[in-house]
FIKOLZA-1660 file (N, C-alpha, C; in steps of 0.1 Angstrom, whole numbers, plus 5000, padded with zeros to 4 digits):
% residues 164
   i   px   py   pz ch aa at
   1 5910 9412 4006  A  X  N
   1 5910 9411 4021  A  X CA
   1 5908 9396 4025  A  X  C
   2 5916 9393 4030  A  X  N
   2 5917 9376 4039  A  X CA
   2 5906 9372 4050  A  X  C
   3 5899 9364 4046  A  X  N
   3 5885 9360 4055  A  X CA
   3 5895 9358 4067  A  X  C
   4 5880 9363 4076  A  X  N
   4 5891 9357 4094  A  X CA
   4 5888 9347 4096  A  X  C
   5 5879 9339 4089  A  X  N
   5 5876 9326 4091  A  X CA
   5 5890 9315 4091  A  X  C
   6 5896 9320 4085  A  X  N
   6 5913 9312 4079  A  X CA
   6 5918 9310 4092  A  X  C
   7 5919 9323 4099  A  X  N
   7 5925 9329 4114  A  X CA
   7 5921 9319 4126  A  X  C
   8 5906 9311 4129  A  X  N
   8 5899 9304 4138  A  X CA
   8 5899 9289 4133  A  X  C
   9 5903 9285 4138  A  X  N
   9 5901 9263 4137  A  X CA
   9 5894 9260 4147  A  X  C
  10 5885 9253 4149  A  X  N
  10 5883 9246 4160  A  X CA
  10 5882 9228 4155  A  X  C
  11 5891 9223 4168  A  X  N
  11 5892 9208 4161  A  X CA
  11 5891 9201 4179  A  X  C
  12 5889 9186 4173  A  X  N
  12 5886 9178 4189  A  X CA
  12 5900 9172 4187  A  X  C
  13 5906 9173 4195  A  X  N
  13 5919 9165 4201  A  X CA
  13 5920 9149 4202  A  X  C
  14 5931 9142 4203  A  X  N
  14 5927 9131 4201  A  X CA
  14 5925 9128 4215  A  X  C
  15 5927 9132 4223  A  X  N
  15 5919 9132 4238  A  X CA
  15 5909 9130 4243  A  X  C
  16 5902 9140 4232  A  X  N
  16 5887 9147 4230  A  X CA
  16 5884 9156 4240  A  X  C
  17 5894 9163 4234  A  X  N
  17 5892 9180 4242  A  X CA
  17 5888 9186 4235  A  X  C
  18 5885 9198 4234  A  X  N
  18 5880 9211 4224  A  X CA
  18 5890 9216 4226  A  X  C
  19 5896 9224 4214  A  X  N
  19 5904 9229 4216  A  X CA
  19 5907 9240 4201  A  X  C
  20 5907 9250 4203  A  X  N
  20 5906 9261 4194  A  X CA
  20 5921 9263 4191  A  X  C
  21 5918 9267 4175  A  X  N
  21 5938 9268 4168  A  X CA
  21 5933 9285 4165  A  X  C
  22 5936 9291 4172  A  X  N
  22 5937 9303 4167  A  X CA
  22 5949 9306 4162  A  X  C
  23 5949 9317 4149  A  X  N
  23 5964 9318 4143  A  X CA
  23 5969 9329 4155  A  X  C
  24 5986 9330 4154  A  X  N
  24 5990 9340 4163  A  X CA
  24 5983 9356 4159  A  X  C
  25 5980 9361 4149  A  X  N
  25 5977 9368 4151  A  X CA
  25 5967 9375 4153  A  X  C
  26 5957 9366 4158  A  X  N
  26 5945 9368 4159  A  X CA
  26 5940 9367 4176  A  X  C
  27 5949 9355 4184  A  X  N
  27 5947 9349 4192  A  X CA
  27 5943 9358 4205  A  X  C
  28 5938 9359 4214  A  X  N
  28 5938 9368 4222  A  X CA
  28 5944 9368 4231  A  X  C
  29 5949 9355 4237  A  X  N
  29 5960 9353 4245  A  X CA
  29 5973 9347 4240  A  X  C
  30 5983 9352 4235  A  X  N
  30 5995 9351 4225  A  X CA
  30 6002 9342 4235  A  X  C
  31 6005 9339 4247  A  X  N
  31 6009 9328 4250  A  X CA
  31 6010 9329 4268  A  X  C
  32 6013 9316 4270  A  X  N
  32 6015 9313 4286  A  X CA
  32 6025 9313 4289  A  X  C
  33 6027 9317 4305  A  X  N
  33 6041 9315 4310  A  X CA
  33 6042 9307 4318  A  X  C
  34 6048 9298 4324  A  X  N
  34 6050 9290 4337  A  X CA
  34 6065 9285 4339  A  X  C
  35 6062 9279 4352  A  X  N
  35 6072 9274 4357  A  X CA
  35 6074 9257 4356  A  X  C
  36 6082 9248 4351  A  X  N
  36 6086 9240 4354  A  X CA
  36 6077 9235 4370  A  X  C
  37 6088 9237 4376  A  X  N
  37 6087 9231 4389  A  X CA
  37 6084 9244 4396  A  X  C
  38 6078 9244 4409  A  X  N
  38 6076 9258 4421  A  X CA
  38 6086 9258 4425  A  X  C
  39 6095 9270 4424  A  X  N
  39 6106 9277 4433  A  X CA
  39 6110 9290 4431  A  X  C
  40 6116 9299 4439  A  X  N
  40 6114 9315 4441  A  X CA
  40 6119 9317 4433  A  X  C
  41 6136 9308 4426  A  X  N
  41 6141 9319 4415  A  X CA
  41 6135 9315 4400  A  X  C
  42 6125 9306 4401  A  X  N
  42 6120 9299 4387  A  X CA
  42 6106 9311 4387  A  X  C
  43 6099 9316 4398  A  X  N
  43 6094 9324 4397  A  X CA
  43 6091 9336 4397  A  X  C
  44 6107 9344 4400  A  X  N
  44 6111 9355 4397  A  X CA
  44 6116 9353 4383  A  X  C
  45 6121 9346 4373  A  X  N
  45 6122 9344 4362  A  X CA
  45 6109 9346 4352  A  X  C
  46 6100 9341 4360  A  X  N
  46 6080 9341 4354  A  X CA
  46 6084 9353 4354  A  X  C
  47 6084 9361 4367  A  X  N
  47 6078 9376 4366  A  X CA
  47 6085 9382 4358  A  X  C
  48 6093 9383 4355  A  X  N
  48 6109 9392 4349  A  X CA
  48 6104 9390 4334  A  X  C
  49 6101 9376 4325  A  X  N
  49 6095 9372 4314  A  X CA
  49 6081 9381 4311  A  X  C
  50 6069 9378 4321  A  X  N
  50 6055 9387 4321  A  X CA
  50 6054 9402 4317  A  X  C
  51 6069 9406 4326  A  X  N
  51 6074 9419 4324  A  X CA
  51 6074 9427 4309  A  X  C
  52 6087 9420 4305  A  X  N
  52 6090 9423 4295  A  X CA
  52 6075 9416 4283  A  X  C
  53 6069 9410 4284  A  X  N
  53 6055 9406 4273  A  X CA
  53 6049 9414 4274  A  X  C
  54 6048 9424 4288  A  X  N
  54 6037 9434 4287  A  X CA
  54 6041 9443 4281  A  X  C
  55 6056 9447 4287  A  X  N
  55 6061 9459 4281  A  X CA
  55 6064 9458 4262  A  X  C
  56 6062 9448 4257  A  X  N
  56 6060 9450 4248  A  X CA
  56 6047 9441 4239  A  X  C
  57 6040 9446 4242  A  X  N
  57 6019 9448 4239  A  X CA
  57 6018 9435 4239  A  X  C
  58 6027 9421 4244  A  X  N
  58 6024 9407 4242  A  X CA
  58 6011 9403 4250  A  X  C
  59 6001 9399 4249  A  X  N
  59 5988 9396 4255  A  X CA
  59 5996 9386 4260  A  X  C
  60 5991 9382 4272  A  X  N
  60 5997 9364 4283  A  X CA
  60 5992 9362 4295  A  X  C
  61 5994 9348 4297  A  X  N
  61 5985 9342 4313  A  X CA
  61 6001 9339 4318  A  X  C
  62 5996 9346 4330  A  X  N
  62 6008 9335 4340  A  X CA
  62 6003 9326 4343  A  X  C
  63 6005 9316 4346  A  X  N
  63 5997 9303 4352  A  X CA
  63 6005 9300 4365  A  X  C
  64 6003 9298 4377  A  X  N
  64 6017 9299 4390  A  X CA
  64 6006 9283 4396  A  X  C
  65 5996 9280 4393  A  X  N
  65 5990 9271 4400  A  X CA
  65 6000 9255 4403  A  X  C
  66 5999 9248 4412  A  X  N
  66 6006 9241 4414  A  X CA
  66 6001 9222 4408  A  X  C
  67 5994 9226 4393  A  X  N
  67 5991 9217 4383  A  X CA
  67 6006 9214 4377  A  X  C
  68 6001 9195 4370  A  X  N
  68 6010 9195 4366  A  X CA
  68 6015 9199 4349  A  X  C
  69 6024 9197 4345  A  X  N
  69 6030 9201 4334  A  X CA
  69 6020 9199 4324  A  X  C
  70 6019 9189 4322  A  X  N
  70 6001 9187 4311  A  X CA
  70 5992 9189 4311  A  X  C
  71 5990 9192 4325  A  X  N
  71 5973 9201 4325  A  X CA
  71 5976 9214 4324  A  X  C
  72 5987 9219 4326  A  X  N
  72 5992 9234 4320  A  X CA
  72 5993 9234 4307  A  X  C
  73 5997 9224 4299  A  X  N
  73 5991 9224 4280  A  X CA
  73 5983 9223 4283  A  X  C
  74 5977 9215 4286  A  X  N
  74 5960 9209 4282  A  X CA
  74 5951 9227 4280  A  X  C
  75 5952 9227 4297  A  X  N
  75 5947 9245 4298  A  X CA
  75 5948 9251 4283  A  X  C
  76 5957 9257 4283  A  X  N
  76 5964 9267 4274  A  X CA
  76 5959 9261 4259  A  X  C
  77 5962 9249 4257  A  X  N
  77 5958 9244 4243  A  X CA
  77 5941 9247 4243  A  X  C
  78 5936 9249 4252  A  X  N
  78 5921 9245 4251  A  X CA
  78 5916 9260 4252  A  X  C
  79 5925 9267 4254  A  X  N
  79 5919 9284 4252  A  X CA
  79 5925 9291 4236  A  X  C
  80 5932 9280 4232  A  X  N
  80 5936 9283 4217  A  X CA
  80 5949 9286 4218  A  X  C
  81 5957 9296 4231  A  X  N
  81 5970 9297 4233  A  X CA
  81 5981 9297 4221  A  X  C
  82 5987 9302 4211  A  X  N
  82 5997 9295 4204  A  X CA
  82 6008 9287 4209  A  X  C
  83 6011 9297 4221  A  X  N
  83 6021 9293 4226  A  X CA
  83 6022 9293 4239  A  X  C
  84 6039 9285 4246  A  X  N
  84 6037 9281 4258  A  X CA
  84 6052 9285 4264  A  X  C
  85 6051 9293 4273  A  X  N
  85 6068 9296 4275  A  X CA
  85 6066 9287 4288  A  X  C
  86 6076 9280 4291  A  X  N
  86 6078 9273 4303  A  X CA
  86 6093 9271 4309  A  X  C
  87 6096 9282 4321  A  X  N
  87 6108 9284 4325  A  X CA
  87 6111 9275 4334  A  X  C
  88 6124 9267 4329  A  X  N
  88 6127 9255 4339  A  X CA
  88 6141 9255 4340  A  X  C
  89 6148 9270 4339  A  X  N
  89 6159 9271 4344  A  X CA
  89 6161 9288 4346  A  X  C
  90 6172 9292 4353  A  X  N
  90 6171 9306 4355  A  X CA
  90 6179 9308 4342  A  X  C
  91 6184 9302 4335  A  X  N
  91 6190 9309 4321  A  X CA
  91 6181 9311 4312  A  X  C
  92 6176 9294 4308  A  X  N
  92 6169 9293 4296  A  X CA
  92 6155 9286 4297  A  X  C
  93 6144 9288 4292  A  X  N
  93 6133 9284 4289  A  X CA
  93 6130 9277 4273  A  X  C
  94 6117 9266 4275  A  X  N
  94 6115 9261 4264  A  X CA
  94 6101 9272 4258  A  X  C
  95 6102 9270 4247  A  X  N
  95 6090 9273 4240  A  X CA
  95 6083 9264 4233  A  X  C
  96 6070 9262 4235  A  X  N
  96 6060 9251 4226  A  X CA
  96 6054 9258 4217  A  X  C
  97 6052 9253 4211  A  X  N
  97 6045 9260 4200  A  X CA
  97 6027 9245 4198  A  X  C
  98 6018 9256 4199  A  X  N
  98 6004 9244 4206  A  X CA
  98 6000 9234 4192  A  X  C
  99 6004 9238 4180  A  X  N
  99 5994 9230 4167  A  X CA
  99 6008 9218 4169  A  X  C
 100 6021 9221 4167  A  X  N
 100 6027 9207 4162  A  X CA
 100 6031 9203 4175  A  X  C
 101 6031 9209 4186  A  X  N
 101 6040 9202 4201  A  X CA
 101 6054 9203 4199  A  X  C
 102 6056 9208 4192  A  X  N
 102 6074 9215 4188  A  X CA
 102 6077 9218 4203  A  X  C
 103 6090 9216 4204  A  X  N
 103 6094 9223 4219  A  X CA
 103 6111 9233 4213  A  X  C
 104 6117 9244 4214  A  X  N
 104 6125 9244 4211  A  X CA
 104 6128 9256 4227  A  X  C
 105 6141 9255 4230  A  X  N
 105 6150 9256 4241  A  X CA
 105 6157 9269 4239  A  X  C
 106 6156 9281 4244  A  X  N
 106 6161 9296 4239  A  X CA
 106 6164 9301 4254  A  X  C
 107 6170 9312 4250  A  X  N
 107 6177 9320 4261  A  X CA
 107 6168 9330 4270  A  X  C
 108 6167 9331 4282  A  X  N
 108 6158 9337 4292  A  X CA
 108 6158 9353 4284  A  X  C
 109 6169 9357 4284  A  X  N
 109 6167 9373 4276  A  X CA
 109 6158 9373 4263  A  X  C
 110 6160 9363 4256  A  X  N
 110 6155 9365 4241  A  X CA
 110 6141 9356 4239  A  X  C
 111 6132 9352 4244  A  X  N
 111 6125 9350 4248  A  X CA
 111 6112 9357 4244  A  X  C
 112 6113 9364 4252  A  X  N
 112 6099 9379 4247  A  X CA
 112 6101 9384 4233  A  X  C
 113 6116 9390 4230  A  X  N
 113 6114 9391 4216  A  X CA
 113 6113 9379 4207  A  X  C
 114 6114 9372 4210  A  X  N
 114 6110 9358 4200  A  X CA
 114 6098 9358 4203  A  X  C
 115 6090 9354 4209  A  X  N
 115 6075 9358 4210  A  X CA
 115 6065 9364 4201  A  X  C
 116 6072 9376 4208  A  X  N
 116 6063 9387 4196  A  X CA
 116 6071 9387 4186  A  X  C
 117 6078 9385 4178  A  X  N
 117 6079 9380 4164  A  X CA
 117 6068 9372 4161  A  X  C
 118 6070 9361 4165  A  X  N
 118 6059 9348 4165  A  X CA
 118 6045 9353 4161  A  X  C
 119 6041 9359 4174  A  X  N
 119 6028 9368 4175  A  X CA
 119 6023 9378 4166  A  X  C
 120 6036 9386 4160  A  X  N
 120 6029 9396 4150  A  X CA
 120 6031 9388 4140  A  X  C
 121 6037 9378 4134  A  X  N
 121 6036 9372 4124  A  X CA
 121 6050 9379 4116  A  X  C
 122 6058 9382 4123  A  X  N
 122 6072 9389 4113  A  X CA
 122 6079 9371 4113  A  X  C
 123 6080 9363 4118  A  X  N
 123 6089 9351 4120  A  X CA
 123 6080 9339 4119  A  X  C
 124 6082 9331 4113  A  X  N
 124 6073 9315 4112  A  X CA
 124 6076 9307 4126  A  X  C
 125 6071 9301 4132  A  X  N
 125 6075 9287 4140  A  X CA
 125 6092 9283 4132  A  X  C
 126 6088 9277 4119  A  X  N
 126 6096 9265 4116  A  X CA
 126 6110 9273 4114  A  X  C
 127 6108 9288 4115  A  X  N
 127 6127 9294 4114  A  X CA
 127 6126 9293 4130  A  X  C
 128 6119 9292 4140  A  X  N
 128 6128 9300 4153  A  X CA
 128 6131 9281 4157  A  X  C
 129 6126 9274 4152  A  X  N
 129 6129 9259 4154  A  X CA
 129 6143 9253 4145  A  X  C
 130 6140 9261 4134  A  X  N
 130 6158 9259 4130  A  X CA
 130 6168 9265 4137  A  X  C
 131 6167 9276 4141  A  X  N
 131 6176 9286 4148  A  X CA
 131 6178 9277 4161  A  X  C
 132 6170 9276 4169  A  X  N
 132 6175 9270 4186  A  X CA
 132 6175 9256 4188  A  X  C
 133 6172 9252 4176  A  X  N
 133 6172 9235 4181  A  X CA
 133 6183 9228 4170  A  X  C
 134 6178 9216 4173  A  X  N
 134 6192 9208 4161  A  X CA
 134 6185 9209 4145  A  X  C
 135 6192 9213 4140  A  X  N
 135 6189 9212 4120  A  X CA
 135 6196 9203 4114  A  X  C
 136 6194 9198 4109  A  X  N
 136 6198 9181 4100  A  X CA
 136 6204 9191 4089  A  X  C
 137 6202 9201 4085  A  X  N
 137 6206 9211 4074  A  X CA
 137 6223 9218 4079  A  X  C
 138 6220 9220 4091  A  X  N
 138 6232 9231 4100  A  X CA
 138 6237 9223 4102  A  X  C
 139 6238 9208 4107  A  X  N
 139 6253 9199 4111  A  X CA
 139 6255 9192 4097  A  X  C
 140 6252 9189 4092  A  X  N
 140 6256 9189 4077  A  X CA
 140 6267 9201 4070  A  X  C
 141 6262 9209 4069  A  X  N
 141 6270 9226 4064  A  X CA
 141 6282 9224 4073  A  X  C
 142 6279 9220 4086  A  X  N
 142 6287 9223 4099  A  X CA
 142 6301 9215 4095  A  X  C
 143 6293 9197 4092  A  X  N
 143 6298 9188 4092  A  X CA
 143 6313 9191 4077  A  X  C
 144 6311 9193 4070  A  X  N
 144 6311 9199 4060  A  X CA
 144 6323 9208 4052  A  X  C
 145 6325 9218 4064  A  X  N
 145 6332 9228 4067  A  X CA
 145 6341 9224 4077  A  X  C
 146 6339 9217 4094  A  X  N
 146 6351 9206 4101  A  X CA
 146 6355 9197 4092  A  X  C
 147 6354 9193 4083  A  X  N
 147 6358 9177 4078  A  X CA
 147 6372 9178 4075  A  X  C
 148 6370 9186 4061  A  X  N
 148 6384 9191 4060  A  X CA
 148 6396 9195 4066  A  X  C
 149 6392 9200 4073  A  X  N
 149 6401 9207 4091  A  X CA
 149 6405 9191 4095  A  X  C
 150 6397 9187 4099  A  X  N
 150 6400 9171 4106  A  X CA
 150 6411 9163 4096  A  X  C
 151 6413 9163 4086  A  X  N
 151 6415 9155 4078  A  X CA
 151 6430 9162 4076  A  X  C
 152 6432 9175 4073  A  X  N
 152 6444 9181 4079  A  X CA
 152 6450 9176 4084  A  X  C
 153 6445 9180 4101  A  X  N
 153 6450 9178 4113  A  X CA
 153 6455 9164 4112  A  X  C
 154 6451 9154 4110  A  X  N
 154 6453 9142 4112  A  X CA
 154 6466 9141 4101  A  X  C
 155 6465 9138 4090  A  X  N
 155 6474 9140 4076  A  X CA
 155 6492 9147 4088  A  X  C
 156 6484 9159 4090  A  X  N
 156 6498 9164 4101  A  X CA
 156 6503 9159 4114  A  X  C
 157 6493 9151 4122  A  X  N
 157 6500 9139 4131  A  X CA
 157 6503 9131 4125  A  X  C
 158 6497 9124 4115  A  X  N
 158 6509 9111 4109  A  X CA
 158 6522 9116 4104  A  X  C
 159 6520 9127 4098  A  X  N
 159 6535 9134 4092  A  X CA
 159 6547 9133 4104  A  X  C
 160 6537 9140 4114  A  X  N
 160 6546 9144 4129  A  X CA
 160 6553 9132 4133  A  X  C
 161 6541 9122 4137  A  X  N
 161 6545 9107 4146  A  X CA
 161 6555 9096 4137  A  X  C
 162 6554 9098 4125  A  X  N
 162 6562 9091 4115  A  X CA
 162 6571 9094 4111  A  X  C
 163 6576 9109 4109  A  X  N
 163 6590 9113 4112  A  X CA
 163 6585 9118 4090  A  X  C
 164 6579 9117 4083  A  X  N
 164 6579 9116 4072  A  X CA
 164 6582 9131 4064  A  X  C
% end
C-alpha cells in the first residue's frame, strides 16, 4: 500500500506563497473554472463546463470574481488546485495544469472529460499536452510523411512548365 504522504507536497513558491501540490487524486478540489474576461456568453460557458464536472463526480470552484487572471492562479495554486480551466472563448478553453504552468488549448465539449481523466489518474498531464498542443515529435512524423508529397508535386510542375 502507497504512503499518502507521496499524494501531499507542500512547498514555498518563489513568490513566497504557500502553496500545497496535492496529487490529482487526492486533491479535494480537482480544479477551477473561470472566465478570461467578464461577459454573459463566457459565463454561460462557466456554467455549461461546472455542469457537466458535477455531473460527472468532478469536485470544482467556480471563481466569477472580477480578479485578475493571476490572482485567479495564485488562489487556486495556494489551495493545491491541480488544475485550472479558464474559458476565454465560447468554443475553446485553456487548461493549466498548477506544478509545471503548462497551458494546453482544448475544445469547450471535451473539457470535463479531459479533466476527469486527469483527476482519476486514467491520463498523465504530459499525454493530454501532446495531444492539444504543438509536439516537436508530431510535426516531425507530420513533416515526414508531407515531404515526399511535396517533392512529387513539385518534380510534376517542372515536368508540366518545361514541357519535358
Amino acid at each position: 500500500m502507497e504512503g499518502f504522504g507521496q499524494h501531499i507536497r507542500f512547498f514555498i513558491a518563489k513568490q513566497g506563497t504557500n502553496v500545497f501540490r496535492f496529487s490529482p487524486l487526492v486533491a479535494p478540489i480537482k480544479c477551477t473554472v473561470f472566465s478570461l474576461v467578464q461577459s454573459q456568453a463566457l459565463e454561460e460557458a462557466t456554467k455549461a463546463i461546472a455542469k457537466e464536472l458535477t455531473s460527472l463526480g468532478i469536485s470544482h470552484k467556480v471563481d466569477t470574481t472580477g480578479k485578475s487572471i493571476g490572482k485567479k492562479y495564485a488562489r487556486s495554486d495556494e489551495l493545491g488546485v491541480p488544475f485550472a480551466i479558464i474559458v476565454d472563448s465560447e468554443t475553446l478553453v485553456t487548461i493549466r495544469e498548477r506544478d509545471s504552468k503548462d497551458q494546453v488549448r482544448i475544445g469547450l465539449t471535451d473539457v470535463a472529460s479531459v479533466v476527469s481523466s486527469l483527476a482519476e489518474g486514467k491520463m498523465p498531464w504530459k499525454e493530454v499536452a501532446e495531444h492539444a498542443g504543438f509536439s516537436p515529435k508530431r510535426f516531425l512524423v507530420k513533416l515526414l510523411v508531407v515531404f515526399p508529397f511535396c517533392i512529387v508535386f513539385l518534380y510534376f510542375l517542372l515536368v508540366v512548365a518545361l514541357g519535358l
